[in-house]
Gaussian input, Z-matrix of N, CA and C with variables (Angstrom, degrees):
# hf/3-21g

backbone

0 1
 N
 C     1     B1
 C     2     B2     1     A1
 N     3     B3     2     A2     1     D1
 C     4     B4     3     A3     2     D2
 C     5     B5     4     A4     3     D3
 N     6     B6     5     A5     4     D4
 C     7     B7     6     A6     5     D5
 C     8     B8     7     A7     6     D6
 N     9     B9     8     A8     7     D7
 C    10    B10     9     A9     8     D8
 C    11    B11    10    A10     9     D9
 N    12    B12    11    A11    10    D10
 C    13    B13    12    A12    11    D11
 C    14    B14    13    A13    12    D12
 N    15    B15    14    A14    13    D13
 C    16    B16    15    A15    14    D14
 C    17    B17    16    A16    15    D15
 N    18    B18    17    A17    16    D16
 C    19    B19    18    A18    17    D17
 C    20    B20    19    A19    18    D18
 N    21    B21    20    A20    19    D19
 C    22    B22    21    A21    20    D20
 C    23    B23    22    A22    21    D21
 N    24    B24    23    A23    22    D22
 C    25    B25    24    A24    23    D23
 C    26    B26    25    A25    24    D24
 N    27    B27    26    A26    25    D25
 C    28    B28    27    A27    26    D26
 C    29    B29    28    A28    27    D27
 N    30    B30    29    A29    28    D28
 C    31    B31    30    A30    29    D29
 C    32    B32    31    A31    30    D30
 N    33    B33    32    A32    31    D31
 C    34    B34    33    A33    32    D32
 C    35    B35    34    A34    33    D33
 N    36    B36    35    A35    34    D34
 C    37    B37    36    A36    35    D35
 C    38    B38    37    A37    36    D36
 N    39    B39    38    A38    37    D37
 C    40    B40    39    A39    38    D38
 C    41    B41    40    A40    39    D39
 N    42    B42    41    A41    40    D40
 C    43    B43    42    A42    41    D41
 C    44    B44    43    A43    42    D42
 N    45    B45    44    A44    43    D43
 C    46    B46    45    A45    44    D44
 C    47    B47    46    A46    45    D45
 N    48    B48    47    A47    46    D46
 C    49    B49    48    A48    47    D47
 C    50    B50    49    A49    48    D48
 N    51    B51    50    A50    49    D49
 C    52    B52    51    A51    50    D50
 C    53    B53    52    A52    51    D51
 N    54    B54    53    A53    52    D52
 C    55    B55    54    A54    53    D53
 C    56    B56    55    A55    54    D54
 N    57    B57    56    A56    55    D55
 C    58    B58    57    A57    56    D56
 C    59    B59    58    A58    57    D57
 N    60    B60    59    A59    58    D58
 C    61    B61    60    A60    59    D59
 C    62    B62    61    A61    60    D60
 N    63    B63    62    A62    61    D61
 C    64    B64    63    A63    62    D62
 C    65    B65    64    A64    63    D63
 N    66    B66    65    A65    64    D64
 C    67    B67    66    A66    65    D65
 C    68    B68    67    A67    66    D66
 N    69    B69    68    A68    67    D67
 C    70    B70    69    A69    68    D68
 C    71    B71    70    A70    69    D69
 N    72    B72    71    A71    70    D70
 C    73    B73    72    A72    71    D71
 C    74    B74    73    A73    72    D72
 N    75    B75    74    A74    73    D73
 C    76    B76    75    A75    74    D74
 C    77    B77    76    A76    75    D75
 N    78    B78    77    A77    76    D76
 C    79    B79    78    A78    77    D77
 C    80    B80    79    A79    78    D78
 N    81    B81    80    A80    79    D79
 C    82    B82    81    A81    80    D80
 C    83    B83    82    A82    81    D81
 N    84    B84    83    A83    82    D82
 C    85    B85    84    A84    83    D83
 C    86    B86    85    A85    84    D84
 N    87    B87    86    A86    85    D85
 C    88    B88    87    A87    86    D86
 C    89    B89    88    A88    87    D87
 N    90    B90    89    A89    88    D88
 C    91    B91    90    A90    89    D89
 C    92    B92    91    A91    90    D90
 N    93    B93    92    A92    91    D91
 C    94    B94    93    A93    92    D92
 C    95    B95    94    A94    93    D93
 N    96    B96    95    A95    94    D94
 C    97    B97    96    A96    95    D95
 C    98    B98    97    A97    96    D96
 N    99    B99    98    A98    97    D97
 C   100   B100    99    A99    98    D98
 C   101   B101   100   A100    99    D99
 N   102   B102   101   A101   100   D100
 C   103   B103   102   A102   101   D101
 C   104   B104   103   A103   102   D102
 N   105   B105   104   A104   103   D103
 C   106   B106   105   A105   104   D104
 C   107   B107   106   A106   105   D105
 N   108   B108   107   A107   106   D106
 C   109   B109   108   A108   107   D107
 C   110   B110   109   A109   108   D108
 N   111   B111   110   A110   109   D109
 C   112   B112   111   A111   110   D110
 C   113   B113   112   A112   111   D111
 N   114   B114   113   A113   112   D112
 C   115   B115   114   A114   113   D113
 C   116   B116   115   A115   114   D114
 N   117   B117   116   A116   115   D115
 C   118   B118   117   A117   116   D116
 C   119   B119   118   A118   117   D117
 N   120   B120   119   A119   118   D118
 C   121   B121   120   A120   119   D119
 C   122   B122   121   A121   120   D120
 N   123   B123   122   A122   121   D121
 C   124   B124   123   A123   122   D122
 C   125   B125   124   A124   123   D123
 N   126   B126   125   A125   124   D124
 C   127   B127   126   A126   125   D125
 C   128   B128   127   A127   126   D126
 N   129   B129   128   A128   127   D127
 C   130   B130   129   A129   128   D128
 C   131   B131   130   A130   129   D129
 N   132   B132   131   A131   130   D130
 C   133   B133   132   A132   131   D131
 C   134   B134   133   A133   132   D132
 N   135   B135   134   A134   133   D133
 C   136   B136   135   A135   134   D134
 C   137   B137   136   A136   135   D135
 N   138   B138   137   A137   136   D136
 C   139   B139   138   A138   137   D137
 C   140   B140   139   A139   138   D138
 N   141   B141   140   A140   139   D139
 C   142   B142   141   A141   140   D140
 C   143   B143   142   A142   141   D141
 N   144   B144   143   A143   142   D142
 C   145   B145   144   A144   143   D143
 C   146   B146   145   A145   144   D144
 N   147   B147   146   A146   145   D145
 C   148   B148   147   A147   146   D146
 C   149   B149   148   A148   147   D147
 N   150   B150   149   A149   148   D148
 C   151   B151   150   A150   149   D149
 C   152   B152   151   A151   150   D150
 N   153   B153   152   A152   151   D151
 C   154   B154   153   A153   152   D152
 C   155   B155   154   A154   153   D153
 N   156   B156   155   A155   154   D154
 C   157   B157   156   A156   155   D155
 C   158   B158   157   A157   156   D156
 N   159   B159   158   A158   157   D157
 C   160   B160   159   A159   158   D158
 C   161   B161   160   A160   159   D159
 N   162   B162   161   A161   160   D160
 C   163   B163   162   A162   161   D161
 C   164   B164   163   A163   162   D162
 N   165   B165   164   A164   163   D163
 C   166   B166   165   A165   164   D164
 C   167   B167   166   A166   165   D165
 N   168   B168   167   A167   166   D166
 C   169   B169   168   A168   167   D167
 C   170   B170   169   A169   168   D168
 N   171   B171   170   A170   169   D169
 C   172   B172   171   A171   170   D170
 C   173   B173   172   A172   171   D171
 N   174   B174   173   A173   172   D172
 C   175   B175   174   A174   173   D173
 C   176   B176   175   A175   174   D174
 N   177   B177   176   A176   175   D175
 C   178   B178   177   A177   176   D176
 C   179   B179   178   A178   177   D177
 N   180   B180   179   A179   178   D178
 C   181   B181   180   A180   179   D179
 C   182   B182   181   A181   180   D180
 N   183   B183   182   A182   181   D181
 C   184   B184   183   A183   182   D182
 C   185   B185   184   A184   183   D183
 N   186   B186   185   A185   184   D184
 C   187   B187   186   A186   185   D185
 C   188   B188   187   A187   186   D186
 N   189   B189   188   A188   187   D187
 C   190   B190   189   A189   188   D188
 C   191   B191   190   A190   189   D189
 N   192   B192   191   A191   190   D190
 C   193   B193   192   A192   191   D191
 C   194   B194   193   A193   192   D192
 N   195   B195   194   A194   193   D193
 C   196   B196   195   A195   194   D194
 C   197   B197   196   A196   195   D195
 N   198   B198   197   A197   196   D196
 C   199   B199   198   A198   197   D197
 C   200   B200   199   A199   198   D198
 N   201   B201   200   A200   199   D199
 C   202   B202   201   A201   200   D200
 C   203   B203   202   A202   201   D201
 N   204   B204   203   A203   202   D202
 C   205   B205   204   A204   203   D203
 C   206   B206   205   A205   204   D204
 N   207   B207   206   A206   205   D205
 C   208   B208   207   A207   206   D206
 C   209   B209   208   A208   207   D207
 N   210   B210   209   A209   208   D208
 C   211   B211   210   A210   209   D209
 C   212   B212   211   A211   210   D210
 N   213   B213   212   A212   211   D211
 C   214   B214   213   A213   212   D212
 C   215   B215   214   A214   213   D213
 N   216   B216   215   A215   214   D214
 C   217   B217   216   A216   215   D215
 C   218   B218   217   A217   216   D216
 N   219   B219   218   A218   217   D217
 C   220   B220   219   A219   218   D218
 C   221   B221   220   A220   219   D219
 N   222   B222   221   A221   220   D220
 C   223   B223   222   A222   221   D221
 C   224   B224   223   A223   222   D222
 N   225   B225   224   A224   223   D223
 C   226   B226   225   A225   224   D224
 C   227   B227   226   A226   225   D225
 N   228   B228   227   A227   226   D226
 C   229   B229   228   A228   227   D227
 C   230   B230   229   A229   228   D228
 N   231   B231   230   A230   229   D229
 C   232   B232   231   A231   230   D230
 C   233   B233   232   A232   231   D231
 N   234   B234   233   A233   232   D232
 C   235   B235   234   A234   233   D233
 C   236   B236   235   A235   234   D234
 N   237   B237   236   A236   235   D235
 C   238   B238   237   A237   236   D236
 C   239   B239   238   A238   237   D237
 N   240   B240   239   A239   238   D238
 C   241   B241   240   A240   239   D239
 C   242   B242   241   A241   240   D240
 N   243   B243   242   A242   241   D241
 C   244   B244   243   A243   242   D242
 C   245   B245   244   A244   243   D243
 N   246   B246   245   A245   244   D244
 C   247   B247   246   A246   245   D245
 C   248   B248   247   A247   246   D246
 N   249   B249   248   A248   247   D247
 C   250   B250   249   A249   248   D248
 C   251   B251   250   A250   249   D249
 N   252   B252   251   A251   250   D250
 C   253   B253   252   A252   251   D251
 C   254   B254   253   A253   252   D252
 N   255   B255   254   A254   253   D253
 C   256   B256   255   A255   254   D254
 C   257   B257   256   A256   255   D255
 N   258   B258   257   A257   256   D256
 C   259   B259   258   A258   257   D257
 C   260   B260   259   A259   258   D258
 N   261   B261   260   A260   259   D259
 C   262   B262   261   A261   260   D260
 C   263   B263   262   A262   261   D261

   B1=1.4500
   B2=1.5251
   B3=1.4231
   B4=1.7475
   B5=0.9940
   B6=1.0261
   B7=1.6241
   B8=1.6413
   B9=1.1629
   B10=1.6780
   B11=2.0002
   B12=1.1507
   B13=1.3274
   B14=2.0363
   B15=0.7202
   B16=1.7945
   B17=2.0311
   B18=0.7244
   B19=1.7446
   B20=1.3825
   B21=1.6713
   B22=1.1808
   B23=1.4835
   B24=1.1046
   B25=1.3674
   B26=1.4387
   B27=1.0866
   B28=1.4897
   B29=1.4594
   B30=1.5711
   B31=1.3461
   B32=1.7673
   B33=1.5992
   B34=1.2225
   B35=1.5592
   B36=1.1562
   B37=1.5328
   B38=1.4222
   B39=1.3483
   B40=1.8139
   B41=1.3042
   B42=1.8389
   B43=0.9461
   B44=1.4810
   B45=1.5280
   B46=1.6325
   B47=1.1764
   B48=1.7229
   B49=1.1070
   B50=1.5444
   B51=1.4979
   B52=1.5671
   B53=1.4498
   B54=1.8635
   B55=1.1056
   B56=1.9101
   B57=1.6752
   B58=1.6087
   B59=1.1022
   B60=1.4572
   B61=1.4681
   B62=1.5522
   B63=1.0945
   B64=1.5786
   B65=1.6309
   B66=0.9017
   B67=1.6981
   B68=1.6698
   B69=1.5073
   B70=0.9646
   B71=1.6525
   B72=1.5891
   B73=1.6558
   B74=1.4685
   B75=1.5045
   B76=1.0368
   B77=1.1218
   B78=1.1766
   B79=1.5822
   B80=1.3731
   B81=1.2125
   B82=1.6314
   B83=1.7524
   B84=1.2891
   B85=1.7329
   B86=1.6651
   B87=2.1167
   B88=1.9529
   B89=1.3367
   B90=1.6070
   B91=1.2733
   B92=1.7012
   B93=1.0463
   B94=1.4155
   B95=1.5452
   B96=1.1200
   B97=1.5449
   B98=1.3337
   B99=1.1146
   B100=1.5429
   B101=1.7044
   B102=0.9312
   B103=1.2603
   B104=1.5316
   B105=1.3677
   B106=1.5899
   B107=1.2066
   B108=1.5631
   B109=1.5022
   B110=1.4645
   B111=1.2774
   B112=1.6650
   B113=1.7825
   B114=1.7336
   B115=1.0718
   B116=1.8538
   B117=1.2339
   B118=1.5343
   B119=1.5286
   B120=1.2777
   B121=1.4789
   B122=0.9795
   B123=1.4325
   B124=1.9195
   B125=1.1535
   B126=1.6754
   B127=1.8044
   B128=0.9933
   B129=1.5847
   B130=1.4910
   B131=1.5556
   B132=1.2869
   B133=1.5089
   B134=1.3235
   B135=1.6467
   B136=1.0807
   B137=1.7627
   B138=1.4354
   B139=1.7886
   B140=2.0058
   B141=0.8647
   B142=1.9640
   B143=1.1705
   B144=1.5320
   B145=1.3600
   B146=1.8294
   B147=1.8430
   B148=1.2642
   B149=1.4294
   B150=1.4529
   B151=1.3377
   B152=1.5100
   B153=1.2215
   B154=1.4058
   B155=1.3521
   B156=1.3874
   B157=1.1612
   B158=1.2926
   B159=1.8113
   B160=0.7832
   B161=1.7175
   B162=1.6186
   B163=1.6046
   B164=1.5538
   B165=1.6410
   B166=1.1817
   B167=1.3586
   B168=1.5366
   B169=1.1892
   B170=2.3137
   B171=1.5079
   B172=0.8048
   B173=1.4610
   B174=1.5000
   B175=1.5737
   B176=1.3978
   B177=1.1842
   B178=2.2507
   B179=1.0245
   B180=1.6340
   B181=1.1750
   B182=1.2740
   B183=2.0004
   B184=1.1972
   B185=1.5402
   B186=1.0772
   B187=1.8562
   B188=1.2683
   B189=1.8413
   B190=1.4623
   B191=1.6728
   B192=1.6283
   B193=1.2556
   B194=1.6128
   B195=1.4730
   B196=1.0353
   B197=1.9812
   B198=1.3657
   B199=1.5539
   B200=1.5227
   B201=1.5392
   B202=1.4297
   B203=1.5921
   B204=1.7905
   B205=1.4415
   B206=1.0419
   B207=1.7519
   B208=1.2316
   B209=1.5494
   B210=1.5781
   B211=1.1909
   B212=1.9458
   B213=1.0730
   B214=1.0488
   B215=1.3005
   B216=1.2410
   B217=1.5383
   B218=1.1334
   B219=1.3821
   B220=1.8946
   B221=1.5521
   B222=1.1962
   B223=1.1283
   B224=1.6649
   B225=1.0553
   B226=1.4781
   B227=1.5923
   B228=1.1940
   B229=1.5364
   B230=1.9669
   B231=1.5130
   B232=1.5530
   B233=1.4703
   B234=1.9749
   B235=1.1640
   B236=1.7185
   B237=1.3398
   B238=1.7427
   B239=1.5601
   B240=1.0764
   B241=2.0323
   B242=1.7349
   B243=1.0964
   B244=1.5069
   B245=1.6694
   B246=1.3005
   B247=1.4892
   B248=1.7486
   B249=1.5439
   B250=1.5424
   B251=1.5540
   B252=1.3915
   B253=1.5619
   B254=1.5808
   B255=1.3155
   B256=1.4331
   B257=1.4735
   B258=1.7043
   B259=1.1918
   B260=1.6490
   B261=1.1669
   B262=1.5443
   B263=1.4955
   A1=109.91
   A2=119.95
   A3=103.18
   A4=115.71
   A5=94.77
   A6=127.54
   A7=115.97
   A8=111.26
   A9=111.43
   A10=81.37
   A11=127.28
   A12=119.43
   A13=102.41
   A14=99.70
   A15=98.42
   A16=87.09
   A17=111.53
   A18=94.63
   A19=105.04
   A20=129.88
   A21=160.00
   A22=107.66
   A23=118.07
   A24=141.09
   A25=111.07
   A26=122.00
   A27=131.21
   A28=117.91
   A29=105.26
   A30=110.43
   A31=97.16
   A32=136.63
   A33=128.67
   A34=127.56
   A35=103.15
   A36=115.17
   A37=84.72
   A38=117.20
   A39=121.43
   A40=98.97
   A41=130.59
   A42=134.43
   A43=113.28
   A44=117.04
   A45=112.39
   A46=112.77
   A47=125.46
   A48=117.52
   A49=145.21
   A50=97.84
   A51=117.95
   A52=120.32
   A53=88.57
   A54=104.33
   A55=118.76
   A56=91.43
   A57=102.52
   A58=111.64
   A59=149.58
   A60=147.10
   A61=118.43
   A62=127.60
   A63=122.89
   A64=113.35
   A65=123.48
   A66=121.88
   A67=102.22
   A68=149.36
   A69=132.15
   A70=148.82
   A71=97.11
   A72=88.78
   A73=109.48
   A74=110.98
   A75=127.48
   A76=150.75
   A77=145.29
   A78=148.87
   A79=114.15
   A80=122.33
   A81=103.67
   A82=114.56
   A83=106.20
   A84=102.80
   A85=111.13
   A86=103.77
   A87=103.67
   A88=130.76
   A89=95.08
   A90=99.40
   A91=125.53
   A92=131.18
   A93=128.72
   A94=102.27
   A95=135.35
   A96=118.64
   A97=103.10
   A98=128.09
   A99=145.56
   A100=100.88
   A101=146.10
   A102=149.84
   A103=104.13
   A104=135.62
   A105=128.93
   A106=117.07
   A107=111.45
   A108=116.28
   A109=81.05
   A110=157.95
   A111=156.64
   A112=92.58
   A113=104.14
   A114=105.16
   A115=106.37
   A116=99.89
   A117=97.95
   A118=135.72
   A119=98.14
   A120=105.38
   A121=117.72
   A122=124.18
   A123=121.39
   A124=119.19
   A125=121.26
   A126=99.21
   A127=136.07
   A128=102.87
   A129=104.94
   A130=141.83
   A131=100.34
   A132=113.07
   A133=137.50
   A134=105.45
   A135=140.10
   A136=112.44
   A137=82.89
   A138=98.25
   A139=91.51
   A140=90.89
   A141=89.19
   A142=105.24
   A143=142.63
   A144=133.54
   A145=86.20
   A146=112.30
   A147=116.98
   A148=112.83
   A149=139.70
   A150=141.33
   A151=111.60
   A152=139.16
   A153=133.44
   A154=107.62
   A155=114.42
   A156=130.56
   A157=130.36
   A158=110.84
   A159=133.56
   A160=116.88
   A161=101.01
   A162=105.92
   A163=117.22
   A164=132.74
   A165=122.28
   A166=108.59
   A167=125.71
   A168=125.57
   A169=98.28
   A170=119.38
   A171=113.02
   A172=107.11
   A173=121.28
   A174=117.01
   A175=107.92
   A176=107.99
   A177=99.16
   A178=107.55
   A179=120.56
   A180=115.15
   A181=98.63
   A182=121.94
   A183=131.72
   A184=126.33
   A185=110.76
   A186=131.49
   A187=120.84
   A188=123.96
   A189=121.08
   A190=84.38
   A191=100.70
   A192=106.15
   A193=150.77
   A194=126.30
   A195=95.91
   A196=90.79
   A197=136.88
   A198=119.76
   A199=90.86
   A200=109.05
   A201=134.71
   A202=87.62
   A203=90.60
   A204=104.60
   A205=116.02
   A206=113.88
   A207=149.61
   A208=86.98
   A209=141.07
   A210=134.67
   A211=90.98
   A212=129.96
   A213=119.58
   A214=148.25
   A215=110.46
   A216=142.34
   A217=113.59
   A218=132.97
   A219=122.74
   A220=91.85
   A221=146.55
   A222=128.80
   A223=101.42
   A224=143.04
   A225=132.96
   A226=121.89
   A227=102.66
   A228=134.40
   A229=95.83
   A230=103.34
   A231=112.30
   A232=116.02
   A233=117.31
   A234=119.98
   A235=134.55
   A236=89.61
   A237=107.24
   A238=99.80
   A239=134.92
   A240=119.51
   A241=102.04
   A242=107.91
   A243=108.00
   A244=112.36
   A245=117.79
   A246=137.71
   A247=117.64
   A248=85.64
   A249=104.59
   A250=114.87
   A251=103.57
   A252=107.09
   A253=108.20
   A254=128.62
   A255=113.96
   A256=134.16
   A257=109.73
   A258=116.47
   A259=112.21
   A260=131.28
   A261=122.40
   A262=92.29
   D1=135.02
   D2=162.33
   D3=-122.32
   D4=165.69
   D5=-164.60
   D6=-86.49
   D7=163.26
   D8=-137.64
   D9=-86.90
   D10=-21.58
   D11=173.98
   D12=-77.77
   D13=-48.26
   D14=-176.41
   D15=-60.43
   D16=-66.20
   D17=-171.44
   D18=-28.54
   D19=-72.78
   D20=152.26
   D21=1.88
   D22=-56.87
   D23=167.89
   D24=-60.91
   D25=-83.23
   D26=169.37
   D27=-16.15
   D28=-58.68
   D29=-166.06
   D30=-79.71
   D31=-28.37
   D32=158.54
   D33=-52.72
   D34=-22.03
   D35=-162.20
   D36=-84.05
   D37=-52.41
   D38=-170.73
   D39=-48.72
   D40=-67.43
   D41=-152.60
   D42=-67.00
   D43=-26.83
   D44=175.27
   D45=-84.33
   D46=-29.95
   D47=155.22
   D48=-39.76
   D49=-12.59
   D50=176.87
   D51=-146.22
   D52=31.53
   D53=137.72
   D54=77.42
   D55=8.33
   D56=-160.59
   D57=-73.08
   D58=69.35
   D59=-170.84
   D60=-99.02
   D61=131.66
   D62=168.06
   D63=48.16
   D64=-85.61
   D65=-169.31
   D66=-98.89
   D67=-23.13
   D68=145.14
   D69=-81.98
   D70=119.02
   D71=-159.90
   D72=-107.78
   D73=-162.50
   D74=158.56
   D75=161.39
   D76=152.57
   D77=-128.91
   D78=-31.50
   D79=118.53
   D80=164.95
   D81=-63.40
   D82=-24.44
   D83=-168.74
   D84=-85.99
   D85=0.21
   D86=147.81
   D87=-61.35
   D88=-31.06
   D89=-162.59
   D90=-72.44
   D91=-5.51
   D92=165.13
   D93=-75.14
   D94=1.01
   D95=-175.55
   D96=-82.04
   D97=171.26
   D98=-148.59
   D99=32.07
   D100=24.32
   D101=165.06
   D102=-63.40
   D103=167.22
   D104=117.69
   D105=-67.62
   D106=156.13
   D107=-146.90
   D108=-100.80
   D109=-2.10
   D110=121.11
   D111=9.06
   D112=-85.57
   D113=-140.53
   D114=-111.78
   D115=12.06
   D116=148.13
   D117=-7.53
   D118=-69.39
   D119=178.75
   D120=-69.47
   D121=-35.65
   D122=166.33
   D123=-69.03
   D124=4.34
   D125=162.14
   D126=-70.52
   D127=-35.81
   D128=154.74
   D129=-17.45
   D130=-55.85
   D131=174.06
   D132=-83.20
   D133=3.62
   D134=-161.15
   D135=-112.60
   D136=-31.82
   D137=-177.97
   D138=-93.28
   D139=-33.89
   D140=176.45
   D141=-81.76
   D142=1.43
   D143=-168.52
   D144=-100.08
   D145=-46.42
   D146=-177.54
   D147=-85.49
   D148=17.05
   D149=126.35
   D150=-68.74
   D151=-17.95
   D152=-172.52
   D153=-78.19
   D154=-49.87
   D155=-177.71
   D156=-88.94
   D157=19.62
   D158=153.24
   D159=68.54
   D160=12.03
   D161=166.78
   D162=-94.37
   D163=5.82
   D164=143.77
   D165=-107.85
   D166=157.93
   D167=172.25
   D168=-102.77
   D169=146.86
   D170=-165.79
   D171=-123.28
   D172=128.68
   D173=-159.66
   D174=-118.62
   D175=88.56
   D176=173.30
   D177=-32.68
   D178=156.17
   D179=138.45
   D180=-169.57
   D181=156.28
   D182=-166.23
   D183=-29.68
   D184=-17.66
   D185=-179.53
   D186=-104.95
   D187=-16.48
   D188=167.88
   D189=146.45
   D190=174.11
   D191=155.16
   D192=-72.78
   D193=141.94
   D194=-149.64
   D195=-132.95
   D196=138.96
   D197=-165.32
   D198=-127.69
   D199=174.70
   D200=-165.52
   D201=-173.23
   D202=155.98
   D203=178.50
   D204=-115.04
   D205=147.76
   D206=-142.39
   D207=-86.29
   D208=122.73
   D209=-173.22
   D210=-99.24
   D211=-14.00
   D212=159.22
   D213=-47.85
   D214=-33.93
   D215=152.01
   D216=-41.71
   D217=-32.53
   D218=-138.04
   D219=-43.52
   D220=-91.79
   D221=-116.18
   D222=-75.21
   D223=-28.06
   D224=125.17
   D225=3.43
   D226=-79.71
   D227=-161.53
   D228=-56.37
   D229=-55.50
   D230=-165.29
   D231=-82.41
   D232=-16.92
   D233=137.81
   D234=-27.37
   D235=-93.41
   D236=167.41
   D237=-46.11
   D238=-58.45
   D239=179.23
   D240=-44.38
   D241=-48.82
   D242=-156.17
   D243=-93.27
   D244=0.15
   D245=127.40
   D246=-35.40
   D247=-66.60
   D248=-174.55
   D249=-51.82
   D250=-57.74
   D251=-166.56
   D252=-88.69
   D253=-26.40
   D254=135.38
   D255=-5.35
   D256=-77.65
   D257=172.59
   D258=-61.80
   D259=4.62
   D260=159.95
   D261=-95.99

């Protein structure tokens, strides 16, 4: 089972993996992919837990919302990753 920091992680690990920093974003409605399809629906709340805390930055735009990460954060950011890759 994971835990609401390994999600947290996961979905950071995705986003640096592709590189999403400051001016490149993207979809919140990508982000459940590589998920299990279980908990799909809780990324949502998960990606709004990491807008609260101000380690994604979140960008409207005419097509939906779209986030990138806050490089301000790192030691935040490399927590929750290292949560993540732990659990592998």
């Amino acid at each position: 089972m994971w835990t609401d920091e390994e999600i947290k992680g996961k979905i950071l690990h995705k986003l640096t993996r592709l590189g999403k920093f400051k001016h490149s974003h993207t979809s919140i409605d990508n982000l459940p992919k590589g998920f299990p399809k279980d908990i799909w629906g809780k990324i949502r709340g998960y990606v709004d837990d990491l807008i609260k805390e101000e380690i994604l930055f979140i960008k409207p735009t005419s097509y939906g919302k779209e986030v990138s990460i806050n490089t301000e954060k790192r030691e935040k950011i490399m927590y929750y990753i290292t949560k993540f890759l732990d659990k592998n």
